[in-house]
C-alpha positions as CSV (number, residue, x, y, z in Angstrom):
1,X,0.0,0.0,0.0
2,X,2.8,2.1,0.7
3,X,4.9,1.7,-2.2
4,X,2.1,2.3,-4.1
5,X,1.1,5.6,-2.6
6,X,4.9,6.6,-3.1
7,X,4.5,5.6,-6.6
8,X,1.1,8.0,-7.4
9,X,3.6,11.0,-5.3
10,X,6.4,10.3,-7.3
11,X,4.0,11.0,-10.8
12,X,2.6,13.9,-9.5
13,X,4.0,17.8,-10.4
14,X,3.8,18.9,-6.4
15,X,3.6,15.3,-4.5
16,X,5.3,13.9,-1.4
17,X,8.4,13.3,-1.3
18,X,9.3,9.4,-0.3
19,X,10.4,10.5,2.8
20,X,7.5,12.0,3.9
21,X,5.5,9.3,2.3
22,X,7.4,6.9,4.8
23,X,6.8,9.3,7.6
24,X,3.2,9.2,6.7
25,X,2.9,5.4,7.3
26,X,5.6,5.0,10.1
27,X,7.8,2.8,7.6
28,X,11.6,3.4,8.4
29,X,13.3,4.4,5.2
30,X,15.9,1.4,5.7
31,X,12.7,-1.1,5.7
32,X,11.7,0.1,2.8
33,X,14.6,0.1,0.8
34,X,15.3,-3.3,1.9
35,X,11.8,-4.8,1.1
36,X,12.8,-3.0,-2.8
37,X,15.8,-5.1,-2.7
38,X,14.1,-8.4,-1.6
39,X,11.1,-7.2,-4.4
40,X,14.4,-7.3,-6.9
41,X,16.3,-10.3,-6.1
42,X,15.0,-12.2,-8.9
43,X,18.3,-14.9,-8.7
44,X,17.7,-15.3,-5.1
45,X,20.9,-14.3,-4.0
46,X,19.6,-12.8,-0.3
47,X,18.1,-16.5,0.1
48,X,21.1,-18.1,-0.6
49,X,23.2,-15.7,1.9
50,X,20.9,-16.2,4.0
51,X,21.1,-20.1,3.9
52,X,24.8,-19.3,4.3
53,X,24.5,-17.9,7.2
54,X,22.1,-20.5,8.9
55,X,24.8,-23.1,7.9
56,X,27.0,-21.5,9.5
57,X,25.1,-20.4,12.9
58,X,24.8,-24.6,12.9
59,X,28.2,-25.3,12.5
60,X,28.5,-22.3,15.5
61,X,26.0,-24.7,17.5
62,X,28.5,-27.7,16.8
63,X,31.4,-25.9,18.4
64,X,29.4,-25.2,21.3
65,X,28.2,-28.7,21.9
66,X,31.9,-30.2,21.2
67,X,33.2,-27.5,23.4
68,X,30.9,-27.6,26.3
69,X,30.5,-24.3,26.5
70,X,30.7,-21.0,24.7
71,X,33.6,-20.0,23.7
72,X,34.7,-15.9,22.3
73,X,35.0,-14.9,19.5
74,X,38.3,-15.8,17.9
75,X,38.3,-19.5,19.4
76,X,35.1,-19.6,16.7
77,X,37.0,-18.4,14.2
78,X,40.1,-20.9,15.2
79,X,37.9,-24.3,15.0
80,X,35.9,-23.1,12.1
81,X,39.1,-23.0,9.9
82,X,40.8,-26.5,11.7
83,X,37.3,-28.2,12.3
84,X,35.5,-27.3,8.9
85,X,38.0,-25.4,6.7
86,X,36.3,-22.3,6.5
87,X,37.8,-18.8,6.6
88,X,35.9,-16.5,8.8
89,X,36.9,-13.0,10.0
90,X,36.7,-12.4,13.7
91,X,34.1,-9.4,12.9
92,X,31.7,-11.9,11.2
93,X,31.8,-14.3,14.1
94,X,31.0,-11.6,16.5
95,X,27.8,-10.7,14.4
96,X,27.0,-14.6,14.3
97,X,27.0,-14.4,18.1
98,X,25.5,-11.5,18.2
99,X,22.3,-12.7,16.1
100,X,22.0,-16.3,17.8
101,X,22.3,-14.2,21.5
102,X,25.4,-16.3,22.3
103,X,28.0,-15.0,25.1
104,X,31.2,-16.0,25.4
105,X,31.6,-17.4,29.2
106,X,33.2,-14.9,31.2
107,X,35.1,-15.5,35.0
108,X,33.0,-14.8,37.6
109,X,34.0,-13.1,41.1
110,X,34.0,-16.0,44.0
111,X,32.0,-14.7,46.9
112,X,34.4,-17.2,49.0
113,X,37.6,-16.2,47.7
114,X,39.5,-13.9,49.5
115,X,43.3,-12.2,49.7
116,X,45.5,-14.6,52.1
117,X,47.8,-12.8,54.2
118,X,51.0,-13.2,56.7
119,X,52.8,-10.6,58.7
120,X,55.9,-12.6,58.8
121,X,59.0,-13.0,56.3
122,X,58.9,-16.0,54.1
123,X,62.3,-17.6,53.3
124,X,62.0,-18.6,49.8
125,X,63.9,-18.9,46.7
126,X,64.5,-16.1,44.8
127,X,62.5,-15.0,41.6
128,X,64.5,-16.4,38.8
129,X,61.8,-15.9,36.0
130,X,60.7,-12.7,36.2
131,X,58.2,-12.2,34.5
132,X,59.9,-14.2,31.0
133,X,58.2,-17.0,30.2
134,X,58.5,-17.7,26.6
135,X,62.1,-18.1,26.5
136,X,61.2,-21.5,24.8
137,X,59.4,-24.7,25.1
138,X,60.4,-26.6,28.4
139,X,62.3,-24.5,29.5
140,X,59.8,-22.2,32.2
141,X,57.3,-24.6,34.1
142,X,54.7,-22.6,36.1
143,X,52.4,-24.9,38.6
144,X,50.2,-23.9,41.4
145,X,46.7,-24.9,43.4
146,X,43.4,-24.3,42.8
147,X,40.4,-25.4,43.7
148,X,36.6,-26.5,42.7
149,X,33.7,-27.1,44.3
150,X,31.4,-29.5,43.4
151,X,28.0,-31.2,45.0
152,X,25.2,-29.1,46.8
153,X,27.7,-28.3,49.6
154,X,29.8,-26.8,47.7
155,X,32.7,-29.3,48.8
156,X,36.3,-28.5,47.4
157,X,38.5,-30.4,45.8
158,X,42.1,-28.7,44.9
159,X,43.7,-29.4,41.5
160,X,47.9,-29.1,41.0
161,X,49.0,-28.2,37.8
162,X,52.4,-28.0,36.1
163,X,52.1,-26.2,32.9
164,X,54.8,-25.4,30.0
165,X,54.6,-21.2,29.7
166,X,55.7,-21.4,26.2
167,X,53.4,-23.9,24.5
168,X,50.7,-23.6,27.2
169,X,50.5,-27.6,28.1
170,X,49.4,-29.3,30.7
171,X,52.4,-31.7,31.3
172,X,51.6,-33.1,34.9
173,X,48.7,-32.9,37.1
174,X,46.8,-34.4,40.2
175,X,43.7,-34.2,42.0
176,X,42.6,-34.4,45.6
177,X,40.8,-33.8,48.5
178,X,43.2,-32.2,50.9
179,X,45.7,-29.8,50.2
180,X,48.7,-31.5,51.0
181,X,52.6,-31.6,49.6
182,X,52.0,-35.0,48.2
183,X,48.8,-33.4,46.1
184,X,52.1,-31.5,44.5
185,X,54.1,-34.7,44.9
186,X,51.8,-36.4,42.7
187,X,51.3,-34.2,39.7
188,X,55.4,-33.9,40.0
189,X,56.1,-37.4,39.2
190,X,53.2,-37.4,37.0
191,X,55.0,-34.8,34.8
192,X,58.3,-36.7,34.9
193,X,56.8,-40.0,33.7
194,X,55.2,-38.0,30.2
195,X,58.3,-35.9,29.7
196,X,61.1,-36.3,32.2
197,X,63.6,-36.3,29.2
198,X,62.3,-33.6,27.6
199,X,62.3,-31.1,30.8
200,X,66.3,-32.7,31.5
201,X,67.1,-31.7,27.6
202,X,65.8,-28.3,28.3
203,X,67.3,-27.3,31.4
204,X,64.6,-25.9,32.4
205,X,62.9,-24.0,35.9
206,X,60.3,-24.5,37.7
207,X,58.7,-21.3,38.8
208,X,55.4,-21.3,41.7
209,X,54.0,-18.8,44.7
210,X,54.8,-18.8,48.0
211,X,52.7,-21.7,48.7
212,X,53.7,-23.7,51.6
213,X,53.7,-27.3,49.4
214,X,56.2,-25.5,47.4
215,X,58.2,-24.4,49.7
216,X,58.5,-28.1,51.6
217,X,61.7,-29.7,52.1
218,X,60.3,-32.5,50.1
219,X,59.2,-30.6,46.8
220,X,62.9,-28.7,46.9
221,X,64.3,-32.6,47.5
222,X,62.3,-33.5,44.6
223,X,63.8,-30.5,41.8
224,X,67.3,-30.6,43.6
225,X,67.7,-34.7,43.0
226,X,66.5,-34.0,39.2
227,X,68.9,-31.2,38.6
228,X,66.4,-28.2,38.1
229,X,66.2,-25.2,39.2
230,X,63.8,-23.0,41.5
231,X,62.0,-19.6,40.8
232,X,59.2,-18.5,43.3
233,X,57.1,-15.1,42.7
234,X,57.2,-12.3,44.9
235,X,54.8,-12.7,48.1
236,X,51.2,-11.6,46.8
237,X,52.4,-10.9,43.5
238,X,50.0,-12.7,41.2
239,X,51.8,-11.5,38.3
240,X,54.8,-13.5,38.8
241,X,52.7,-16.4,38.0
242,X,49.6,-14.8,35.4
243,X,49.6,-17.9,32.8
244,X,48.9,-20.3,35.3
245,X,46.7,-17.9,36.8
246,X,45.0,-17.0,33.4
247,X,44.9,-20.9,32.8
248,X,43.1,-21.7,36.1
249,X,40.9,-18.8,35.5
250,X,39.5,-19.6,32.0
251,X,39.3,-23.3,32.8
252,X,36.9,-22.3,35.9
253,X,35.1,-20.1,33.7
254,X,34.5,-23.0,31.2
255,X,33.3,-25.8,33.4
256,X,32.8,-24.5,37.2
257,X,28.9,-24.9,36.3
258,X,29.3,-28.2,35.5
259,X,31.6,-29.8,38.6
260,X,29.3,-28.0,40.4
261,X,26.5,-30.9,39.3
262,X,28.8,-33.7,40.3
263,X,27.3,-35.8,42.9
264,X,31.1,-36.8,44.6
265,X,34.7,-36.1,44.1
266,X,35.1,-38.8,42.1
267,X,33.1,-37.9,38.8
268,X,34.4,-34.4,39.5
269,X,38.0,-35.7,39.4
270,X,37.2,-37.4,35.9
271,X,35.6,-34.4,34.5
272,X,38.9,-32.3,35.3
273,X,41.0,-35.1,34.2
274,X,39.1,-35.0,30.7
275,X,38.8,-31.4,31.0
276,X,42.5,-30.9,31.1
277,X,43.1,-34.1,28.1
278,X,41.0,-32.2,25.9
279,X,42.5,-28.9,26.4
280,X,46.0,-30.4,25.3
281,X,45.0,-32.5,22.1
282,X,41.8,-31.0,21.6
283,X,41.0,-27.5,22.2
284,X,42.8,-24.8,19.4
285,X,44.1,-21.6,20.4
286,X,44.1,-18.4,18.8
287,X,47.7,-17.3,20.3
288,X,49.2,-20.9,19.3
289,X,49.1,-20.4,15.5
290,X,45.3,-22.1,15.7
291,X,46.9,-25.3,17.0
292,X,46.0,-27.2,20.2
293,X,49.1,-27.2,22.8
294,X,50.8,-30.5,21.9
295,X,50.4,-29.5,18.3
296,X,52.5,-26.1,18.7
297,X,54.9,-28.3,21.0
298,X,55.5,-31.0,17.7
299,X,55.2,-27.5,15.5
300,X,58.1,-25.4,17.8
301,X,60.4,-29.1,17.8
302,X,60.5,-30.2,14.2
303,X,59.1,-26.7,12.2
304,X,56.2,-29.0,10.5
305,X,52.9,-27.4,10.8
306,X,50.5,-30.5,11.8
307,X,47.4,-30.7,9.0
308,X,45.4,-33.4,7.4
309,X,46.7,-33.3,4.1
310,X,50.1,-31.9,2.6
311,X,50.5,-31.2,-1.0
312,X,47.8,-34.0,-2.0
313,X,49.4,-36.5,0.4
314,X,47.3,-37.8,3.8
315,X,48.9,-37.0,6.5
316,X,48.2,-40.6,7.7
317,X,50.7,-41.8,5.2
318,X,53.4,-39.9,6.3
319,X,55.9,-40.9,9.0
320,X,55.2,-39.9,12.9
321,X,57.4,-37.7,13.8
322,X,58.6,-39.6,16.8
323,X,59.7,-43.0,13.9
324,X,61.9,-40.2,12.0
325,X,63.6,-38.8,15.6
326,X,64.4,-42.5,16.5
327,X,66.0,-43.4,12.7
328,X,68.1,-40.6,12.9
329,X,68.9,-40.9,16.2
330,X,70.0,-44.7,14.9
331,X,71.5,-43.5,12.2
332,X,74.0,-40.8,14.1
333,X,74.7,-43.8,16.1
334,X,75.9,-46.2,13.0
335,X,77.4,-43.2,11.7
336,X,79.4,-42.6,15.1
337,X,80.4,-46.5,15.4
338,X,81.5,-46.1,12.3
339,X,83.9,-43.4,12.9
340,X,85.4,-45.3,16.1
341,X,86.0,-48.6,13.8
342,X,88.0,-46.7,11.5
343,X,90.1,-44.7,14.5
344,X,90.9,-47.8,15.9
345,X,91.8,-49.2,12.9
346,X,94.4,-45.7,12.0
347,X,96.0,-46.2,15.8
348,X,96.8,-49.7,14.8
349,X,98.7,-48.8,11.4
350,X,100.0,-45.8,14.0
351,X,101.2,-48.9,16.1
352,X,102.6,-50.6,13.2
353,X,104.5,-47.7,11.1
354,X,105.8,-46.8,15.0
355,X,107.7,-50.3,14.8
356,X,109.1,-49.7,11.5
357,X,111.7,-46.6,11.5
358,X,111.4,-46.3,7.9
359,X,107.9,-45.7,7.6
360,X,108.1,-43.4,10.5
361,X,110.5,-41.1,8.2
362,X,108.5,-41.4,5.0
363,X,105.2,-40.8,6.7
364,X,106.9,-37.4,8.4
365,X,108.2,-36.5,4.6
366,X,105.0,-36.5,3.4
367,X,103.4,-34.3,6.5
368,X,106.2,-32.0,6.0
369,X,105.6,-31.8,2.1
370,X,101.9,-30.8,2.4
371,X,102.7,-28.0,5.0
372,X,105.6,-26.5,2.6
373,X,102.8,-26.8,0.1
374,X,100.4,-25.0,2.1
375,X,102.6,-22.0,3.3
376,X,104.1,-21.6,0.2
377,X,100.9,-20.9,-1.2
378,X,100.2,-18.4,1.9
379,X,103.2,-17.0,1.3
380,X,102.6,-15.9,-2.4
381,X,99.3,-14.5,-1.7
382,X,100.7,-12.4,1.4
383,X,104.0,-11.2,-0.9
384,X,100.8,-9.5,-3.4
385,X,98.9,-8.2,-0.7
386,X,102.0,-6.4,1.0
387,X,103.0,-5.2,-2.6
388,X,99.6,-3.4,-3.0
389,X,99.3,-2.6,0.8
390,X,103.0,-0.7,0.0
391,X,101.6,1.4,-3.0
392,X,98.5,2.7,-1.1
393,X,101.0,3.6,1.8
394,X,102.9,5.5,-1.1
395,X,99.7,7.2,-2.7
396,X,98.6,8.1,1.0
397,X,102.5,9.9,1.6
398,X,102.0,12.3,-1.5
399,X,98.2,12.8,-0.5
400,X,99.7,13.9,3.0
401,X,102.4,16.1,1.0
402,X,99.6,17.7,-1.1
403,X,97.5,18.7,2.0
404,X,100.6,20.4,3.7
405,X,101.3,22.7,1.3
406,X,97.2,23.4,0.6
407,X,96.1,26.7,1.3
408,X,93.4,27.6,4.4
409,X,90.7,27.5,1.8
410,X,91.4,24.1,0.5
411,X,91.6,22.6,3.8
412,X,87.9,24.5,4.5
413,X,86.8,22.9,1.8
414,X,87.8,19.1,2.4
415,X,86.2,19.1,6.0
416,X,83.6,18.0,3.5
417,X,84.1,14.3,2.8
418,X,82.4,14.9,-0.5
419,X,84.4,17.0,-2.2
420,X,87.3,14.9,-2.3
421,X,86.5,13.4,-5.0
422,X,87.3,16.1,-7.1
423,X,91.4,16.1,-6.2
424,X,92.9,13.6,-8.0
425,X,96.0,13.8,-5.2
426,X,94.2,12.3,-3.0
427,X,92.5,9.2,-4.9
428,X,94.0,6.3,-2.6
429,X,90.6,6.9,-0.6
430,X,89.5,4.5,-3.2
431,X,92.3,2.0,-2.8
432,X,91.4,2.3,1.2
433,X,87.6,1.4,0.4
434,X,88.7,-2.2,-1.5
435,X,91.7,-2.8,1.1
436,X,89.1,-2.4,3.8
């Protein structure tokens, strides 16, 4: 009815304008011109953008139920290129959200939590890290304690971590009911059983707070007897230790809600356990070149980017990487026996030509032949280089002749560097530029 009105204005000498028109009917102008465009899209182009964008809102609602949760904006657009090769800007995932009302989960302040205090000086290690975690991977391990609650009565249960800073793995963790050094204990030797020869390879430090575990004769035992070193933060200093912090915080934020509905501390345990297995194999991260933590740990060690499929080949009929390490590995130890067998076997012609005095003398004339060879040849390129050296040092001698006898005006003049050049006197500059 509208349009049609417009349409008897727009004939007319002194009619409405469209805007008016619009005003008229209470029709915003950008509904209008949008019901044109739908009245012109004879190929059906807005019906297949639209069915592009339902796909992928679904596809959205797959990363959510894999997930467990919501994640933000850029972790959509990380599993919608590894999950369903699709290149999506972060801008066009936020509108996605927007229009299916999803929220990324957020941390939320604990009512319970509170700052923990002492008036008396801690003797601790000193803070070895400062701050630098991604020196590389394995070398700066963070770990520290947290807890969860699960059940109607909020009962906790604490969780010890020991996380790489640079690739963002979980390498070691445990779970219990009491706070105790063997909860630390625990995820320790848990850590060393996965990758005990990869933290002794590294060298690497373990950094924590001021935590009492931490500071137990038995955890320093523990690093002293494996040869590692230990960093501590500064007391109440949260900073020292943020990615385990930020860790603990986004994993809380993530799945809090759902210990929370665990009848005892044994499903919760399993649920963190799983929580923390899919975090290192499963979950991608925008930071970590959209690769999941023991994915960027393969991609920092051997420089090959894990994917599904490289130039046409499967990735499934390539090699592991761990098969090449270990035939290398074999091979620089064939290579090395090699190298023995053949020493062994030059000490005992050594032994042989020592028990016959006339080999001895031939074997020194030939030693003694290749050096006169070699310093001969030294010699004749030295004898041409001191022959040019000495006809610089003579061009140089007449340059300095030249100057001394140059009036005030000249010598003005060649405070310049530039102008030079035009005084053929004092061309060795040139011969200075090749000699040096």
């Amino acid at each position: 009815m509208a349009d049609a009105f417009i349409g008897r204005q727009a004939g007319k000498k002194d009619g409405l304008s469209t805007t008016q028109c619009l005003c008229m009917f209470g029709v915003s102008r950008s509904g209008y011109y949008s019901w044109i465009e739908r009245q012109k899209d004879t190929k059906g182009s807005r019906v297949a953008k639209q069915e592009s964008r339902n796909e992928l809102k679904e596809k959205f609602r797959q990363i959510v139920r894999k997930l467990g949760f919501v994640p933000g904006k850029r972790t959509f657009q990380t599993y919608m290129w590894r999950d369903f090769n699709i290149s999506i800007s972060v801008k066009r995932c936020r509108t996605l959200m927007k229009e299916m009302n999803l929220a990324a989960n957020k941390p939320k302040k604990d009512a319970y939590k509170h700052q923990a205090t002492h008036d008396h000086e801690c003797a601790s290690p000193e803070n070895r890290v400062n701050q630098n975690f991604y020196i590389g991977p394995r070398k700066v391990i963070l770990t520290d304690i947290t807890y969860l609650y699960y059940g109607f009565a909020r009962t906790p249960i604490y969780l010890c971590a020991f996380r790489d800073a640079y690739t963002k793995e979980i390498l070691g963790h445990d779970i219990d009911t009491r706070m105790t050094v063997e909860l630390v204990k625990n995820a320790y030797n848990a850590m060393m059983e996965k990758h005990g020869k990869e933290l002794h390879d590294a060298q690497c430090v373990i950094h924590s707070d001021q935590g009492s575990q931490y500071l137990s004769t038995t955890f320093q035992t523990l690093l002293t007897d494996d040869g590692f070193v230990q960093s501590v933060s500064g007391r109440g200093n949260s900073q020292d230790n943020a990615p385990m912090e930020s860790f603990f915080g986004r994993m809380k934020c993530e799945m809090l809600d759902l210990i929370a509905l665990c009848p005892d501390a044994e499903t919760a345990k399993r649920m963190v356990t799983g929580y923390i297995g899919a975090y290192n194999d499963e979950h991608y991260q925008y930071a970590l070149a959209g690769l999941t933590p023991s994915e960027y740990y393969t991609y920092i060690t051997t420089g090959i980017y894990p994917m599904d499929n490289y130039y046409g080949i499967k990735a499934t009929e390539l090699m592991p990487i761990g098969t090449l390490v270990t035939a290398r590995l074999n091979a620089a130890a064939e290579k090395s026996s090699k190298a023995r067998a053949a020493n062994a076997r030059k000490r005992e012609v050594a032994q042989k030509i020592i028990k016959n005095p006339t080999m001895v003398v031939a074997r020194d004339q030939r030693i003694l032949q290749r050096e006169i060879s070699k310093w001969t040849r030294s010699k004749k390129t030295a004898m041409l280089q001191v022959t040019h050296l000495k006809e610089v040092l003579e061009k140089a001698k007449r340059a300095q002749s030249y100057l001394l006898s140059a009036s005030a005006n000249l010598i003005a003049e060649l405070s310049c560097g530039q102008s030079w050049i035009r005084y053929p006197e004092l061309a060795y500059i040139y011969d200075m530029r090749e000699l040096f």
